[in-house]
C-alpha positions as CSV (number, residue, x, y, z in Angstrom):
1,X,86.6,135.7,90.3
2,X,86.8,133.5,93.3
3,X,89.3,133.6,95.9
4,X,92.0,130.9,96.5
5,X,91.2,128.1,98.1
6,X,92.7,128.3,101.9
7,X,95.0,125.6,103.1
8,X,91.9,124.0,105.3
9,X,89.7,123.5,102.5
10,X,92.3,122.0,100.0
11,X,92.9,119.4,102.6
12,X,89.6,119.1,103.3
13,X,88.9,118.9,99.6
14,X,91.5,116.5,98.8
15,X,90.6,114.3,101.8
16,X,86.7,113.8,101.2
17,X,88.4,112.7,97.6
18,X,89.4,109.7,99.1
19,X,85.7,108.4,100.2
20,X,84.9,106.4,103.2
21,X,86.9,102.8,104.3
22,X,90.5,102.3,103.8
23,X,93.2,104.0,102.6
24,X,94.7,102.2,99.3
25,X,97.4,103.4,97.0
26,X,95.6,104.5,94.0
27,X,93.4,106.9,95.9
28,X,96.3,108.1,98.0
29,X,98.4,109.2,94.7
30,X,95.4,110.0,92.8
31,X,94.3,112.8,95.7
32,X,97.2,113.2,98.6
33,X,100.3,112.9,96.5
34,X,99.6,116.2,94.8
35,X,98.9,117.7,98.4
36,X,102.7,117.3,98.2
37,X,104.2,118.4,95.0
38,X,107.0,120.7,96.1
39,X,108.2,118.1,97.8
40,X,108.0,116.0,95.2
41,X,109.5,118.1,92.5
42,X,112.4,118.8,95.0
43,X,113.2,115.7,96.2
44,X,113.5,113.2,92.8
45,X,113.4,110.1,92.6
46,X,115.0,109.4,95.9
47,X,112.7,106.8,98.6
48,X,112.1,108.4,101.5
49,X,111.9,106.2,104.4
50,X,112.2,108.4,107.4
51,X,108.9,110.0,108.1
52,X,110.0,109.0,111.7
53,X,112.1,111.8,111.7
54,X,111.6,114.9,109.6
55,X,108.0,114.2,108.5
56,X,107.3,115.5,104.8
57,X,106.2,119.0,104.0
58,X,102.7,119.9,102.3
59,X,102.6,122.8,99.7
60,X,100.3,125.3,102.2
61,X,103.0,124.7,104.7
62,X,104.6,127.3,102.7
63,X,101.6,129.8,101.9
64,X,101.2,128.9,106.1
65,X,104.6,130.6,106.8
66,X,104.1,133.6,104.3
67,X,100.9,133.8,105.9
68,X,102.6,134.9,109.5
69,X,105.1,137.0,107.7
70,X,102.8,138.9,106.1
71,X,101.0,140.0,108.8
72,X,104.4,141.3,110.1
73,X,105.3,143.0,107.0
74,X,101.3,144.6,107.5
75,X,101.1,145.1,110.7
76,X,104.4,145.2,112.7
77,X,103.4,145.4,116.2
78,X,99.6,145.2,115.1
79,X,100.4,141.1,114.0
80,X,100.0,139.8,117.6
81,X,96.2,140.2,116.8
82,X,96.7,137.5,114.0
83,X,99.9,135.9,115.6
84,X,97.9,135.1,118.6
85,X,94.5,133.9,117.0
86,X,97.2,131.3,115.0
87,X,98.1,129.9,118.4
88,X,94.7,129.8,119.6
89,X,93.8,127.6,116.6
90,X,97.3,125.8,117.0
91,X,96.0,124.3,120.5
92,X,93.0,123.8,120.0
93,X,94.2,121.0,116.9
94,X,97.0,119.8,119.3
95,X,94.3,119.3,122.2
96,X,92.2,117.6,119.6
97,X,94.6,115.1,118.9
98,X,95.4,114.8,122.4
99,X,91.6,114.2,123.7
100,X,92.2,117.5,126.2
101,X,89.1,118.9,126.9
102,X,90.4,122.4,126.5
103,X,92.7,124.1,123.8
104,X,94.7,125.8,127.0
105,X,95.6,122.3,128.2
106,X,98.5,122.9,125.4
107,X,101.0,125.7,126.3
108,X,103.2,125.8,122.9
109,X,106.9,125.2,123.6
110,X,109.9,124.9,120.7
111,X,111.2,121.8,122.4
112,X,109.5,118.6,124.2
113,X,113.1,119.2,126.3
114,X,111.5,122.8,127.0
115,X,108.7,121.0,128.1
116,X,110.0,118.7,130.5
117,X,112.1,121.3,132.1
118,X,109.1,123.3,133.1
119,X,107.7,120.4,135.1
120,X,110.7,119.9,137.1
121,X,111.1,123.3,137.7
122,X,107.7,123.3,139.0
123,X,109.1,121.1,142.7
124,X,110.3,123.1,145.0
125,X,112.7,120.2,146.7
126,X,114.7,117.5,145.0
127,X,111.8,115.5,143.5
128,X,112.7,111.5,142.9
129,X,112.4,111.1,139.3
130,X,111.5,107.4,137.2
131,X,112.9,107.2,133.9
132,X,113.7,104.4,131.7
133,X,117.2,104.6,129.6
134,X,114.6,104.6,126.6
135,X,113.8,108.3,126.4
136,X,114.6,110.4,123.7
137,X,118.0,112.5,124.2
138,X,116.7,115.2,124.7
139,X,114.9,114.3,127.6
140,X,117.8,112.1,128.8
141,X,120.2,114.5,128.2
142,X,118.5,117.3,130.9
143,X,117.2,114.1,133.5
144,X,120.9,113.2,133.8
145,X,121.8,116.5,133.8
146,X,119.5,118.1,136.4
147,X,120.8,114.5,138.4
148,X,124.5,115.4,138.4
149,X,123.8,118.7,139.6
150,X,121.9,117.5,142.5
151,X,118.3,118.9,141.5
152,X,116.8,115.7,140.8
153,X,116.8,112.2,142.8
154,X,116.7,110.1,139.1
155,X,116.4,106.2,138.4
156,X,116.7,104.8,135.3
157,X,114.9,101.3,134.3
158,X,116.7,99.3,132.2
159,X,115.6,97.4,128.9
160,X,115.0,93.8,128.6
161,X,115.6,91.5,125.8
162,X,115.4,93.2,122.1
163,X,115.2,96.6,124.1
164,X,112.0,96.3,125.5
165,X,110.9,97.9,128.3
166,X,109.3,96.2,131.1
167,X,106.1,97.5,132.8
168,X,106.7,95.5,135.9
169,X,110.1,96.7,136.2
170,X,108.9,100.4,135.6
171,X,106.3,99.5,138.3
172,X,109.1,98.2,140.7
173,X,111.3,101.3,140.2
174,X,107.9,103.7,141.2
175,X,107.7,101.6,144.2
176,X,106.1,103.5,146.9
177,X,107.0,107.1,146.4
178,X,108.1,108.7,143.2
179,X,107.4,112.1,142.4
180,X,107.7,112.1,138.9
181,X,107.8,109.4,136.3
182,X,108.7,110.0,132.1
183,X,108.1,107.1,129.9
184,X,107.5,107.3,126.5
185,X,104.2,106.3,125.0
186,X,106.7,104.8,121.7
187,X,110.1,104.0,122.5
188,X,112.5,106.3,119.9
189,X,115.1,103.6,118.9
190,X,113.2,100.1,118.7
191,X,109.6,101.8,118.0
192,X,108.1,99.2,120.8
193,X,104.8,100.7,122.7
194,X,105.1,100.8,126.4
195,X,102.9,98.1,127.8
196,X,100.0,99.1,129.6
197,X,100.8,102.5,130.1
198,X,97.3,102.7,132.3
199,X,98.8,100.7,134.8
200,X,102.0,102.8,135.3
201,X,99.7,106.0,135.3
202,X,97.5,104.4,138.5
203,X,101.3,102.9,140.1
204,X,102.6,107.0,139.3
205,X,99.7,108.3,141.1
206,X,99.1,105.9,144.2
207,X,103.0,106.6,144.6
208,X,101.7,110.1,145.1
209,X,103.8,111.4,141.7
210,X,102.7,112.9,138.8
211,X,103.7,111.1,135.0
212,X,104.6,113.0,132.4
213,X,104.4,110.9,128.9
214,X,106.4,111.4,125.8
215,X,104.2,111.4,122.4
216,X,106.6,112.7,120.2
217,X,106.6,109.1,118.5
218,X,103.0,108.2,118.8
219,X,100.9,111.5,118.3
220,X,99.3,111.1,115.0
221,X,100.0,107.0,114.1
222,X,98.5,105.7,116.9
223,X,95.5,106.1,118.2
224,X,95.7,107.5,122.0
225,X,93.9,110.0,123.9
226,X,96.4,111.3,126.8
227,X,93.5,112.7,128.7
228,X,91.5,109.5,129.2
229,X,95.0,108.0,130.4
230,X,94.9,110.9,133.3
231,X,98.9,111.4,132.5
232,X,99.5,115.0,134.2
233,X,101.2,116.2,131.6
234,X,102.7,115.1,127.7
235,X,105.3,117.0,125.3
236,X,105.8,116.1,121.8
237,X,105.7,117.8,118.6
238,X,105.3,117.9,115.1
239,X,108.6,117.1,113.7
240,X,107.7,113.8,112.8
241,X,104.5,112.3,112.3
242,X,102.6,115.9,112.3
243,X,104.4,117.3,109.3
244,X,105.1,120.6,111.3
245,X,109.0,121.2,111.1
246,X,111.2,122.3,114.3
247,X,110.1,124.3,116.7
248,X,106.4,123.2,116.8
249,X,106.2,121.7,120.1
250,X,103.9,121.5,123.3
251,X,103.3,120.7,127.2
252,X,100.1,119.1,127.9
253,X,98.9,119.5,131.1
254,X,96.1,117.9,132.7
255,X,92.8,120.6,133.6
256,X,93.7,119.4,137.5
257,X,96.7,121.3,137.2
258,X,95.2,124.2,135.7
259,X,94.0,125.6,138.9
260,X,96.7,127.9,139.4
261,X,98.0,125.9,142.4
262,X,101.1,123.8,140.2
263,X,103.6,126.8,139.0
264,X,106.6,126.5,137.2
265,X,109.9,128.8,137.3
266,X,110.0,128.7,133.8
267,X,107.6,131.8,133.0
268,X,107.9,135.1,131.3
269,X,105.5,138.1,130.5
270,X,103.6,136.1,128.4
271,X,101.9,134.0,131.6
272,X,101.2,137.3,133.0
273,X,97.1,137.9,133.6
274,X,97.9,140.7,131.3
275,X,100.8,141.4,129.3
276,X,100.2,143.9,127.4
277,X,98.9,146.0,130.5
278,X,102.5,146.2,131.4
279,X,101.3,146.1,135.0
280,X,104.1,144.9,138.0
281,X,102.4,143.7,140.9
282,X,104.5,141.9,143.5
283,X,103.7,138.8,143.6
284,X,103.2,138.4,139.8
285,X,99.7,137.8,138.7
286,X,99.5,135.2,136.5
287,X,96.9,134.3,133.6
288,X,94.4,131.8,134.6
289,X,94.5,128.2,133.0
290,X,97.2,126.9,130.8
291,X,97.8,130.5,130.2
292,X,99.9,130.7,133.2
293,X,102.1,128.1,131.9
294,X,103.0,130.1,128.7
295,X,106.7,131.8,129.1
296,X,108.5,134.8,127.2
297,X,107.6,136.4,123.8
298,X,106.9,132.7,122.1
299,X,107.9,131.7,118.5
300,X,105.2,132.7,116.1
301,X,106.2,131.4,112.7
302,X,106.7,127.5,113.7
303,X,103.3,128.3,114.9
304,X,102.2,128.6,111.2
305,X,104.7,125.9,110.4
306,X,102.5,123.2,111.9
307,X,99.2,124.1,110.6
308,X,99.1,122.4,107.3
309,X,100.3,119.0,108.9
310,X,98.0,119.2,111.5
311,X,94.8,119.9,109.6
312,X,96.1,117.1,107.3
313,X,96.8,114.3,110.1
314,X,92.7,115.5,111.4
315,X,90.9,115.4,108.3
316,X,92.3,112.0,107.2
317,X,92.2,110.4,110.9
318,X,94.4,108.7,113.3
319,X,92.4,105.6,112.8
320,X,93.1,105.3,109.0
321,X,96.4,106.5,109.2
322,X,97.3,103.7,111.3
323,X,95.8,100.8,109.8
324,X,97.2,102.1,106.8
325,X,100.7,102.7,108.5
326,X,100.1,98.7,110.1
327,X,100.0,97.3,106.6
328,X,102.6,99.5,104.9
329,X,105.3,98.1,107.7
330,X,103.7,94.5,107.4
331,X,104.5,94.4,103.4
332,X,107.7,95.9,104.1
333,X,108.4,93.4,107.3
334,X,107.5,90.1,104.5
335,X,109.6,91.4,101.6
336,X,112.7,92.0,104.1
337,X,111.9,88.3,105.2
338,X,111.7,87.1,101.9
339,X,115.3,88.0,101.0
340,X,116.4,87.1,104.6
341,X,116.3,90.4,106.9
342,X,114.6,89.9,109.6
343,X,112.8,93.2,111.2
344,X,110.2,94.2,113.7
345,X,107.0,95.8,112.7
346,X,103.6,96.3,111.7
347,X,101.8,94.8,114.6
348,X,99.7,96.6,117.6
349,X,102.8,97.0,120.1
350,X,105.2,99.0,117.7
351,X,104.9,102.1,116.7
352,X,105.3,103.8,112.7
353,X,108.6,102.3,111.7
354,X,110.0,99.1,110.8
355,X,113.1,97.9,112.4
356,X,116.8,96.0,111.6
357,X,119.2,95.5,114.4
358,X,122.1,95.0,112.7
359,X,125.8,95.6,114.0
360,X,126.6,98.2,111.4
361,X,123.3,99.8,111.1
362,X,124.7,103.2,110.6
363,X,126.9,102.1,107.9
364,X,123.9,100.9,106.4
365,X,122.0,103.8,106.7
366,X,124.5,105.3,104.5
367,X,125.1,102.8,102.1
368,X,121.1,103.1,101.5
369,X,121.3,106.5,101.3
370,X,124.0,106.7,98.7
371,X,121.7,104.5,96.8
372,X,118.8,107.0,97.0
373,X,116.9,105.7,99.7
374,X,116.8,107.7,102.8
375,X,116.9,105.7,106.5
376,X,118.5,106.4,109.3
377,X,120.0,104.6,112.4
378,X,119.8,104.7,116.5
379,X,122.9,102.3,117.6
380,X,122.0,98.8,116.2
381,X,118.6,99.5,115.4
382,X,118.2,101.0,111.1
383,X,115.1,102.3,111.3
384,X,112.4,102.4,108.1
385,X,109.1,104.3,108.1
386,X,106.9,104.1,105.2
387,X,104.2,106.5,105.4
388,X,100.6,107.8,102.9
389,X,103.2,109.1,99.9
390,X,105.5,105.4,99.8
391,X,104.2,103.3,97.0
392,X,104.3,99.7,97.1
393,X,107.5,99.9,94.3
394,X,109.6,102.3,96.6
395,X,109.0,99.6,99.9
396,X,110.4,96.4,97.6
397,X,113.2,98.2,96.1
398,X,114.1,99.0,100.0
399,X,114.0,95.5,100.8
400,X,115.9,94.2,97.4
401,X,119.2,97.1,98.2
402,X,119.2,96.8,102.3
403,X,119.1,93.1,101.7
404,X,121.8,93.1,99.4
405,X,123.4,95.1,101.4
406,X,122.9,93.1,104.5
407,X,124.6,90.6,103.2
């Protein structure tokens, strides 16, 4: 009798299904849909439309989770063999995606926030810190925080027209000394791509700072590779577009700061050389690498969580994911403007989700929602994210109830 299929090869399986070129519905329901059946069974015949936010679960993600427990309910203490060879394989998928050279250029976090507050704690003065009012709350939320109490020196660069950020006036704000900069690589609330983020990188670094880039929103449905843009560091996750749940999240740092010689006050035993030695020397020896970034006992099982969605979003391919993504939001986009709605999306500078500013886009976030089709809203901006499992039915009966709606 042959084993079970593992939850690599079923992807794998499932994805060579679906031949070379692009991505069209038939194929997608024929062999990805069923990638997806608990989900399916579970949900109804509600419309999802907010793969932006909580990205959709595979099946394995399950047998992934039961997977970690079960070497706990084997093992006990004996599970940090397996536990640890998870996150080994966990970076080295995130690095992939990333273009790091190295899987230790990912040190696993629970929150992007996590992440950002180990690179300011890594200055041992009052650094000068660039943002743009365009970050995410929970970056926002610990920049203006760490302001008030005097820890950071922060500017903020405000949006243009249609909230679009500037790269001239990010550029400005750098001026000629900034120690750190955070942009994100895809705006959270209008879905617009920064603009030349190269540009702001070379500004960042002749300013003498480092930039730290936010690809919560772009990892996965656009094609980027963090390393060639020689950002110091990135944090994102795989709550979205990654399919990993809560709690799956990373710092990416660049190999240059690998050397031991950038270190962070947020550690723990875990960036020790050797933790399980149990050894105290005074200083602290920390691990070599990326290792050294790592902090206390780390959560295991979101560790597991991601897997599935991460061997999923590398066997199909950022590339057809996009273009696929790009056409979804442009068929949504014309059958909004058919009905008279306009929205933003489906071109090269937005992101994965189609967008309404409206007034009372909350309002109709619930409105949809009562009507079995599942949006959400940031201010005036309702935002709409068709992904591989929307058909071409579920996008036109968006646009025929929000335009009714809208009107």
């Amino acid at each position: 009798m042959n084993p079970p299929a593992t939850t690599a090869e079923r992807i794998d399986a499932a994805t060579a299904a679906l031949g070379p070129g692009e991505l069209t519905e038939s194929v997608l329901e024929r062999h990805i849909a069923p990638l997806f059946s608990r989900h399916k069974l579970a949900y109804g015949e509600r419309i999802y439309l907010a793969n932006h936010s909580l990205g959709r679960p595979l099946d394995a993600t399950a047998d992934d989770v039961r997977e970690g427990l079960d070497a706990w309910y084997a093992e006990q203490g004996g599970a940090w063999d397996a536990w640890s060879a998870a996150m080994t394989a966990y970076r080295t998928r995130v690095a992939e995606l990333l273009g790091a050279p190295r899987p230790d250029c990912v040190v696993p976090k629970t929150s992007a926030g996590q992440g950002l507050r180990a690179v300011l704690n890594s200055y041992d003065g009052v650094p000068r810190v660039v943002a743009t009012r365009g970050e995410f709350d929970s970056l926002d939320v610990i920049l203006r925080e760490y302001a008030r109490r005097g820890r950071i020196e922060l500017t903020l660069v405000e949006p243009r027209s249609a909230g679009r950020f500037d790269t001239a006036d990010i550029i400005a704000a750098i001026g000629a000394r900034a120690d750190l900069v955070v942009v994100s690589e895809v705006v959270f609330n209008t879905g617009w791509r920064t603009a030349d983020l190269p540009a702001i990188v070379a500004a960042t670094h002749a300013a003498g700072g480092r930039i730290l880039v936010d690809v919560y929103h772009s990892l996965g449905v656009v094609e980027s590779d963090i390393a060639a843009l020689d950002a110091d560091f990135a944090v994102g996750g795989g709550y979205k577009y990654l399919r990993g749940g809560p709690g799956s999240c990373y710092l990416y740092l660049h190999p240059r700061h690998l050397d031991g010689a950038l270190r962070t006050l947020d550690t723990g035993w875990f960036a020790k050389e050797a933790p399980f030695d149990y050894a105290r020397p005074d200083p602290p020896r920390y691990a070599s690498g990326g290792d050294g970034w790592l902090e206390s006992t780390p959560a295991v099982l979101p560790i597991y969580q991601a897997r599935a969605g991460l061997q999923f979003t590398l066997a199909i391919g950022v590339a057809r994911l996009r273009a696929y993504s790009l056409a979804s939001q442009r068929r949504l986009v014309a059958a909004l403007a058919s009905r008279g709605v306009a929205a933003l999306g489906g071109t090269e500078d937005r992101g994965a989700f189609v967008v309404v500013t409206h007034p009372r886009a909350g309002e109709l976030a619930v409105a949809l929602r009562e009507r079995g089709i599942v949006t959400d809203a940031r201010g005036p901006y309702l935002r709409l994210c068709p992904d591989v499992l929307n058909t071409e039915d579920e996008l036109q009966r968006a646009a025929v109830e929000l335009a009714a709606l809208a009107r």
